[in-house]
PyMOL commands that place a pseudoatom at each C-alpha (Angstrom):
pseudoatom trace, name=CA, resn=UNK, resi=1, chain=A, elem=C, hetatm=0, pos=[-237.911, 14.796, 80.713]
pseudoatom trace, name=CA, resn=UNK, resi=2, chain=A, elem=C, hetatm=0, pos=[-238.463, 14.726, 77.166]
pseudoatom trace, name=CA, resn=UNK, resi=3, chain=A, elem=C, hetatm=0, pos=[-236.302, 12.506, 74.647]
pseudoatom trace, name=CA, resn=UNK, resi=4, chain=A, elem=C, hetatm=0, pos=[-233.672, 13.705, 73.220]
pseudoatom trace, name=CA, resn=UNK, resi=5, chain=A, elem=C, hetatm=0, pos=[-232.254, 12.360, 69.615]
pseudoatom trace, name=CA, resn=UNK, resi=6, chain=A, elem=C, hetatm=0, pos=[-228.725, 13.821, 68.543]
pseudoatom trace, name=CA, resn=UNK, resi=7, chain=A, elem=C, hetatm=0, pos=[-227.799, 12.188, 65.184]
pseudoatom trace, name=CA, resn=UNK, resi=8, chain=A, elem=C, hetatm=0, pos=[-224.396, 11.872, 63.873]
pseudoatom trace, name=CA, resn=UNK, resi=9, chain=A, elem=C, hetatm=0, pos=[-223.433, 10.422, 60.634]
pseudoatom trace, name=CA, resn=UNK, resi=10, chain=A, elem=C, hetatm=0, pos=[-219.740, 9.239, 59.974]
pseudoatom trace, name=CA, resn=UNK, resi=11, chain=A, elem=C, hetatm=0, pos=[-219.278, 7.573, 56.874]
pseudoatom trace, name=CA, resn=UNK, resi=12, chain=A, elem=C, hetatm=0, pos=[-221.626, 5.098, 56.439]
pseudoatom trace, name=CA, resn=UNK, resi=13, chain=A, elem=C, hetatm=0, pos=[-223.019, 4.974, 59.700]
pseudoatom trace, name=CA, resn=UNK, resi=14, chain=A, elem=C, hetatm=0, pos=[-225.904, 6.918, 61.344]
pseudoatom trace, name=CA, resn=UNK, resi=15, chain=A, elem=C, hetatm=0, pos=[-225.167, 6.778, 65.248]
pseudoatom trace, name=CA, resn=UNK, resi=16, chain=A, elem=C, hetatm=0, pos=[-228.109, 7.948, 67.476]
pseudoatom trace, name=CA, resn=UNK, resi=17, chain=A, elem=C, hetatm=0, pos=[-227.990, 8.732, 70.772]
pseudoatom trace, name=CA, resn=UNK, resi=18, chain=A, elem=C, hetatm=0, pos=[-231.016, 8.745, 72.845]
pseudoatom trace, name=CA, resn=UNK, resi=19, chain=A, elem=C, hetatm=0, pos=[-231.323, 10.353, 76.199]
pseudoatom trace, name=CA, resn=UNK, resi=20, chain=A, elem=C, hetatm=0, pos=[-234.856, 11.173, 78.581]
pseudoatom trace, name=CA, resn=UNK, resi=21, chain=A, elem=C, hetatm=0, pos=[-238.428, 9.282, 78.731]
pseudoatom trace, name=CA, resn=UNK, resi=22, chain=A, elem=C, hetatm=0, pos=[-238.768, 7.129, 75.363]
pseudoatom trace, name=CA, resn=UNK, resi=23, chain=A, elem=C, hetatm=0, pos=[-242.722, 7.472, 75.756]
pseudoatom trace, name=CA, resn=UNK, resi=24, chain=A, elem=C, hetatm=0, pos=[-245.659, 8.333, 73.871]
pseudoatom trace, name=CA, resn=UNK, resi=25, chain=A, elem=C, hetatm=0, pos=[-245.002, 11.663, 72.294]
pseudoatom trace, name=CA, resn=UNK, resi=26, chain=A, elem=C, hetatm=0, pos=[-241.367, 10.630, 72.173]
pseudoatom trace, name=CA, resn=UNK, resi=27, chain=A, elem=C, hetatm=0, pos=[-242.162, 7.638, 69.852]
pseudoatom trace, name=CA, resn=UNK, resi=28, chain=A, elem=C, hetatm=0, pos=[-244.419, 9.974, 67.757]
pseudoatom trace, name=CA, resn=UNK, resi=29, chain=A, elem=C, hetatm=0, pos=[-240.935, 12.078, 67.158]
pseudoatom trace, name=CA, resn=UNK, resi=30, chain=A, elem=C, hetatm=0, pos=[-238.621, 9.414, 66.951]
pseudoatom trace, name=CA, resn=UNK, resi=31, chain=A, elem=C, hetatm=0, pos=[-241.125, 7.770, 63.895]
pseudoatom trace, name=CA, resn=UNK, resi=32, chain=A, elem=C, hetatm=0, pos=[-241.028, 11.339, 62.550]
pseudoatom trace, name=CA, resn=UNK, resi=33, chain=A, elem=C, hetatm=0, pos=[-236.686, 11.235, 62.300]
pseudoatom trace, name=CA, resn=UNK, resi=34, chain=A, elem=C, hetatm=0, pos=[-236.772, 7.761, 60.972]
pseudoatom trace, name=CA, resn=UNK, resi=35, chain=A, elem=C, hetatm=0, pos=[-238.994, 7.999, 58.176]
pseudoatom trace, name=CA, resn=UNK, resi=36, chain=A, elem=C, hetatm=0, pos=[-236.386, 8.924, 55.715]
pseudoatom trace, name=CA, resn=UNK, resi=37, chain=A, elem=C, hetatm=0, pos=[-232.735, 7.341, 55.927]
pseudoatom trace, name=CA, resn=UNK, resi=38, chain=A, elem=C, hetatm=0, pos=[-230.089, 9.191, 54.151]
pseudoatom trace, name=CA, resn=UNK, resi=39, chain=A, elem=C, hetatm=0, pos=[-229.598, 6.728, 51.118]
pseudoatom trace, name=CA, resn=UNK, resi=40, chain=A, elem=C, hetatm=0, pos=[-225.870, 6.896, 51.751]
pseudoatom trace, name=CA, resn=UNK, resi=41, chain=A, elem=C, hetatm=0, pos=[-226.238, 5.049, 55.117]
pseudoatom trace, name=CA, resn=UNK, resi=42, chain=A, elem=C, hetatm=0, pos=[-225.665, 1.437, 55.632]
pseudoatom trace, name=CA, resn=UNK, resi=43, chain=A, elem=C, hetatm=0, pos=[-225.572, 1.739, 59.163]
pseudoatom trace, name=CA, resn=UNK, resi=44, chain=A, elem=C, hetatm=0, pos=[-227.833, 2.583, 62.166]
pseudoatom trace, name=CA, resn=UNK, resi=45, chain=A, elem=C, hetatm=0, pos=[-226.575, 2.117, 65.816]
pseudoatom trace, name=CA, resn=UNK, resi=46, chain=A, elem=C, hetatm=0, pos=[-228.686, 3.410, 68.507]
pseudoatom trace, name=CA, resn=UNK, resi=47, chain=A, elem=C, hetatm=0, pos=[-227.298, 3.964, 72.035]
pseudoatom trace, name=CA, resn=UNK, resi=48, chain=A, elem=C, hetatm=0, pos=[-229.682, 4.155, 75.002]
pseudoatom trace, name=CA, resn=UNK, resi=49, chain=A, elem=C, hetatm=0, pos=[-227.484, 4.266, 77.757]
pseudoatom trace, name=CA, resn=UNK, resi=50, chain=A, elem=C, hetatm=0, pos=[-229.166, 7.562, 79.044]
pseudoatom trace, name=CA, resn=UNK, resi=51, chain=A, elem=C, hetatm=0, pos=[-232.702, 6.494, 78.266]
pseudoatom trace, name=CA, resn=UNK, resi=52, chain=A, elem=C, hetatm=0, pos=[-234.499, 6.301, 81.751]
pseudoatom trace, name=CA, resn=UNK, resi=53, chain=A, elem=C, hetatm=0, pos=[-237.689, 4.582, 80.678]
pseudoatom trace, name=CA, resn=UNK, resi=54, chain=A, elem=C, hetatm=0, pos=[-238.815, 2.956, 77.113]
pseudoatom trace, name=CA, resn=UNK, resi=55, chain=A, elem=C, hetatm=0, pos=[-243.141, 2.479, 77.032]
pseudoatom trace, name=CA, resn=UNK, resi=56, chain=A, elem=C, hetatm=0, pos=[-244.611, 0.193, 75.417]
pseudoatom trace, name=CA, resn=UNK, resi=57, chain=A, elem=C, hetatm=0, pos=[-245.283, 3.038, 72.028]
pseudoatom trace, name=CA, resn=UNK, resi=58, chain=A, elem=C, hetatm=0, pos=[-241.178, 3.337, 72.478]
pseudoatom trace, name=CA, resn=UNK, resi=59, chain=A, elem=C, hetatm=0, pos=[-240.395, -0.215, 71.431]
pseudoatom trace, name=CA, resn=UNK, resi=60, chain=A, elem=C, hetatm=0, pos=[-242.989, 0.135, 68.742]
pseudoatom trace, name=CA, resn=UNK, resi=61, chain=A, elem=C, hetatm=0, pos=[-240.980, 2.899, 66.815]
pseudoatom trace, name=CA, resn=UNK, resi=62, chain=A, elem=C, hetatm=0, pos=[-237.996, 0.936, 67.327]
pseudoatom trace, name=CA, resn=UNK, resi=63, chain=A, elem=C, hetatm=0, pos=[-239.828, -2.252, 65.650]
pseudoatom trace, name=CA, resn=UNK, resi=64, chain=A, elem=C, hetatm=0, pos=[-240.923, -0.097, 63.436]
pseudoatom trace, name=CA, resn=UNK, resi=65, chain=A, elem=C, hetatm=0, pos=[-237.657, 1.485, 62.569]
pseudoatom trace, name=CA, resn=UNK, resi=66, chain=A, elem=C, hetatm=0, pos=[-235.962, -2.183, 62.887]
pseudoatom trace, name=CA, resn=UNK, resi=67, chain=A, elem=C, hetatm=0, pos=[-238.120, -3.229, 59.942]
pseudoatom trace, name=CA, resn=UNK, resi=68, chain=A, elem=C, hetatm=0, pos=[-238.067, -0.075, 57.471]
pseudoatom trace, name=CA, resn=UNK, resi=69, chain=A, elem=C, hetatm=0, pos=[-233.655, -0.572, 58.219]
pseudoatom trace, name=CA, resn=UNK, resi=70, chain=A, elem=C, hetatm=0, pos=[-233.940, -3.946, 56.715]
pseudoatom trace, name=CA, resn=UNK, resi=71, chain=A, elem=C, hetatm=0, pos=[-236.317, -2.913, 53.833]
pseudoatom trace, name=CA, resn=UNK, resi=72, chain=A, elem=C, hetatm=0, pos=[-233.837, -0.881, 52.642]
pseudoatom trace, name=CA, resn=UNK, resi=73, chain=A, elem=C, hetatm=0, pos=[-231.042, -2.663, 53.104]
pseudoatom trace, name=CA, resn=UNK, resi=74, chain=A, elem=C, hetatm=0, pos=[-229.428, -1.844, 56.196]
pseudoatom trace, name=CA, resn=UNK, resi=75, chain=A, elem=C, hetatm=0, pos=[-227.997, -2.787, 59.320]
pseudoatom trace, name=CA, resn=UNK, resi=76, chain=A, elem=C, hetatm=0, pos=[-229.988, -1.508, 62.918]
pseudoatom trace, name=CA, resn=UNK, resi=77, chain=A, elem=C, hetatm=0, pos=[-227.841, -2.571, 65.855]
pseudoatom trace, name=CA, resn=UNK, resi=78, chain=A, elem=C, hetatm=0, pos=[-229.230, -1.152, 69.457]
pseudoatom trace, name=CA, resn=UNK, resi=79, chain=A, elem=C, hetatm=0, pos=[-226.457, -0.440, 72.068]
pseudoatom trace, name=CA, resn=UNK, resi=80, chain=A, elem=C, hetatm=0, pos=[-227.058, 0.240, 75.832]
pseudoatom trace, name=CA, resn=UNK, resi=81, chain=A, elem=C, hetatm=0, pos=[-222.922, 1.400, 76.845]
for i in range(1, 81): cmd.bond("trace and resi %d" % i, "trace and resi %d" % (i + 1))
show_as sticks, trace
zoom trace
């Protein structure tokens, strides 16, 4: 099962929810979303309780993503419900 990203923006915040395999190719497309943040957004709150399994690329891109959401000034908050 591939990963799937659905994106929702209320306000401020950017809420992601992640569901499927957060593998290789997954990270490559997750890196792909992430590299531009609507300027608007202060927020980012990921939610992975319907991720099944994260490799070792998958926390990677989330480092990765961590670190570009506090360049610019925002707050990155991962959830598991």
């Amino acid at each position: 099962m591939n990963l799937e990203i659905q994106k929702e923006i209320n306000r401020s915040q950017l809420s992601v929810k992640l569901s499927g395999r957060f593998d290789t190719p997954a990270a490559n497309e997750f890196d792909r979303e992430f590299a531009v943040l609507p300027e608007d957004v202060r927020t980012v709150e990921l939610d992975f309780s319907a991720v099944s399994y994260i490799s070792s690329a998958g926390l990677r891109s989330l480092l990765k993503a961590k670190k570009l959401a506090t360049k610019r000034d925002k707050r990155f908050a991962c959830q598991k419900y």
